[in-house]
C-alpha positions in Angstrom: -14.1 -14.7 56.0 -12.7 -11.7 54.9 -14.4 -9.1 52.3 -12.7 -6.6 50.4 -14.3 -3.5 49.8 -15.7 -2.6 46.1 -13.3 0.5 46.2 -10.4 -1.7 46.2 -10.8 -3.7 43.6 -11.9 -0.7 41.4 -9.0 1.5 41.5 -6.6 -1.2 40.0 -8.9 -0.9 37.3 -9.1 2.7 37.0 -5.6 3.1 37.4 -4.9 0.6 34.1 -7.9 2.0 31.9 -5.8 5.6 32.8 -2.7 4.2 31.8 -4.1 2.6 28.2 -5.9 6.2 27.8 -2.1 7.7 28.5 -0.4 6.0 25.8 -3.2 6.0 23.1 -2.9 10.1 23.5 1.0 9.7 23.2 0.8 7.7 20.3 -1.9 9.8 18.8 0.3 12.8 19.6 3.8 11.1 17.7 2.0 10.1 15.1 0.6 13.4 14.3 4.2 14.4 14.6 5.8 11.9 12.3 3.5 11.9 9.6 4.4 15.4 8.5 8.2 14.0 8.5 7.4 11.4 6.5 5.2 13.1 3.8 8.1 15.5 3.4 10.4 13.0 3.2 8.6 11.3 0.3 8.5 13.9 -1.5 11.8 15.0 -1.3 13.1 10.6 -2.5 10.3 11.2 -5.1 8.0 8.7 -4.1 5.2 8.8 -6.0 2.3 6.4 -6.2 2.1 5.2 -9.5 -1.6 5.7 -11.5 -3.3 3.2 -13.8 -4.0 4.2 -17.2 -6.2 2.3 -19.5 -5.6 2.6 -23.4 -6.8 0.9 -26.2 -4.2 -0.1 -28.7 -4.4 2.6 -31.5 -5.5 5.4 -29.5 -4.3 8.7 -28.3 -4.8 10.8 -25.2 -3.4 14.1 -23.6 -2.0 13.9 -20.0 -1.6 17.1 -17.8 0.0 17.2 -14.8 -0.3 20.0 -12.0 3.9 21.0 -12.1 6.4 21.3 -15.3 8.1 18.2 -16.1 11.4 18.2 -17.4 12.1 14.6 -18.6 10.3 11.4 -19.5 11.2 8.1 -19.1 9.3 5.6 -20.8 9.3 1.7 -19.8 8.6 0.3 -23.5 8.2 2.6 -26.3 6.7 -0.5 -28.4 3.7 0.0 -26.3 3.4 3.8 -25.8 5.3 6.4 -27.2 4.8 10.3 -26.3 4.7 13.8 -28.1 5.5 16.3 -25.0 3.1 19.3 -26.2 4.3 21.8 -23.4 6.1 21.5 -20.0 3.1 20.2 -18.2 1.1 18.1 -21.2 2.0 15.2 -23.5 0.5 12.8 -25.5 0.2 8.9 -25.4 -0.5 6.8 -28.3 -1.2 3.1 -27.8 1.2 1.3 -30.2 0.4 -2.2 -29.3 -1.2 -4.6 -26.6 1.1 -5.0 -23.3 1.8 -3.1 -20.2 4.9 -0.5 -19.8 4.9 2.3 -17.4 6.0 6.2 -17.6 7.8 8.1 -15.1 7.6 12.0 -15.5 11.1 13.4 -13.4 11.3 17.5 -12.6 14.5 19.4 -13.1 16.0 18.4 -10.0 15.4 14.6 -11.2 12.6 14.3 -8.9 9.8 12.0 -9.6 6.6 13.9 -10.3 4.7 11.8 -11.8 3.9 7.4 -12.6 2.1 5.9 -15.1 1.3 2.4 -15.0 0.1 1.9 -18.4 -2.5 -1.4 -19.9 -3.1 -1.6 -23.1 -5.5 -4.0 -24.5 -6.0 -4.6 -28.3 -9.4 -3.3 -29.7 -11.7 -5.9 -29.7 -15.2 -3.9 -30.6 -15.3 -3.8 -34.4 -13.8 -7.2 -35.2 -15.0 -10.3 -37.2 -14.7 -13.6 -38.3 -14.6 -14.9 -41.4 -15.2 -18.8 -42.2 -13.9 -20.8 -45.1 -13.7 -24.6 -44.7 -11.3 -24.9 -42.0 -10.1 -21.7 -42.2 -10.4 -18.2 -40.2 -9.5 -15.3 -40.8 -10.0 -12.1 -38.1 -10.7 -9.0 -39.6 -10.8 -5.5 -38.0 -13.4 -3.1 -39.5 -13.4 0.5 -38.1 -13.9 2.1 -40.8 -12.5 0.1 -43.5 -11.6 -4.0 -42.9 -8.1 -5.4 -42.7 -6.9 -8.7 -41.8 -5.4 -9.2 -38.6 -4.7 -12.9 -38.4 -5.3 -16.2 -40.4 -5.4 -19.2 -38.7 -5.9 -22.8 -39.5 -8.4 -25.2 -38.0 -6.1 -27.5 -36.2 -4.5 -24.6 -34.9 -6.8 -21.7 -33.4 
């Protein structure tokens, strides 16, 4: 019987874990090298991640963003509309329940900025009011106003 000495059957082994450590450095070094590309590239197509905004039907609130913008595109001006106040602010007022979005574009066209926009419908000061079969939902804040009758057969 023939043995084979330890040192054999080690450097197979030393020689593959040198070739895994080879490529993992090469593809560490590419990737470092292709990222750059690709953030500039996204940039320059405009892609742009698009943030969620939260608004409650009714309100207003003043966005700022870091560059001038030169246009605005909004998705469904039912649900938001906009006041631009200067080249970098504007402000959004909830007009009703739904979701739209906003896309702020530079003067080259260039997306700067996404909105993806939810607004719900204010549900804090509301109320119900009984009568028979009746119901009626009212909104108090500060004064009350109906917002919808309904029947008892159909809620």
């Amino acid at each position: 019987m023939r043995t084979i000495p330890k040192a054999a059957i080690m450097r197979p082994c030393i020689e593959v874990r040198n070739l895994f450590y080879r490529a993992a450095m090469a593809a560490l070094i590419l990737g470092s090298m292709i990222s750059p590309l690709h953030a500039q590239e996204a940039s320059r197509s405009g892609s742009v991640r698009p943030l969620l905004l939260k608004l409650t039907a009714g309100e207003a609130q003043v966005e700022a963003v870091a560059a001038p913008f030169d246009t605005v595109i909004v998705g469904d001006p039912a649900i938001v509309s906009t006041s631009v106040i200067n080249a970098t602010s504007l402000v959004l007022t909830a007009r009703a329940a739904g979701r739209t979005n906003i896309i702020l574009l530079d003067a080259n066209g260039t997306i700067q900025t996404q909105w993806d926009i939810l607004v719900s419908e204010e549900t804090q000061h509301r109320a119900g009011i009984y009568r028979g079969t009746m119901r009626s939902i009212v909104s108090c804040n500060p004064t009350c106003r109906q917002i919808r009758e309904l029947d008892g057969l159909n809620p």
